[in-house]
N, C-alpha and C positions, 0 to 999 in steps of 0.2 A: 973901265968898270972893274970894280975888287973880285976877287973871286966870292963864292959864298962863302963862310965859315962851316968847319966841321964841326958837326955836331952830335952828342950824343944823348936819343931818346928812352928813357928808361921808364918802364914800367913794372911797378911790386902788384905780384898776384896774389890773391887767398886759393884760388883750386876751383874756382868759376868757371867753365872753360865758355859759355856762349859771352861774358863778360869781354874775359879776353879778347874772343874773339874779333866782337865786336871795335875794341880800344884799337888792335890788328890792322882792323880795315880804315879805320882811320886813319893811321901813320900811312899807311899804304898810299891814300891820297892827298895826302901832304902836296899841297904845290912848292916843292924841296929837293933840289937834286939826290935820289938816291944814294950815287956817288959820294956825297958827303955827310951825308947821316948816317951812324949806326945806332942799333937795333937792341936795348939788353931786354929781357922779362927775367924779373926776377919772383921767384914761387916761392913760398914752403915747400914743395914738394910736387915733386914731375904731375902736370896736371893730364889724365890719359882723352883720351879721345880731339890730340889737336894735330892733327897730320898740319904740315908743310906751313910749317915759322917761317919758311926762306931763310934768309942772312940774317934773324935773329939770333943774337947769342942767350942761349937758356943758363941762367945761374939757380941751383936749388938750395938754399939755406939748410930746411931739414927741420924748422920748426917756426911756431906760429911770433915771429917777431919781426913786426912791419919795418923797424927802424936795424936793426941785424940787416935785413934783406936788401934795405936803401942802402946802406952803407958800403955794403958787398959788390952791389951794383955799381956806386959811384966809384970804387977802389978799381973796379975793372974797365972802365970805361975807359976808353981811348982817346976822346975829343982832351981840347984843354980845358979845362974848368973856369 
């Protein structure tokens, strides 16, 4: 059997945090080796009230541009494309 592929889940925020949250608990149960997925959120801008992302990586843009923030995300990502 092949291994799973790596892969990388990225999610663009607006400043929603129960939104988030919500998207959060989803990946969470992914039937997905952990191991092989990572984790980006990408925001406008640090959203407060979101204790323990885990091994999410936070990327903050710093202004209201969904496709700037995708981009940024996708540049950082580590899986192959």
């Amino acid at each position: 059997m092949r291994p799973w592929p790596q892969v990388s889940v990225i999610i663009v925020h607006r400043g929603k945090a129960s939104i988030l949250r919500t998207c959060l608990a989803a990946v969470r149960v992914l039937d997905y080796p952990k191991d092989r997925m990572e984790l980006i959120v990408a925001e406008e801008r640090i959203t407060p009230g979101l204790p323990g992302m885990g091994k999410a990586r936070r990327l903050t843009v710093g202004e209201n541009n969904y496709c700037k923030a995708n981009n940024l995300a996708v540049r950082a990502a580590r899986s192959p494309l």
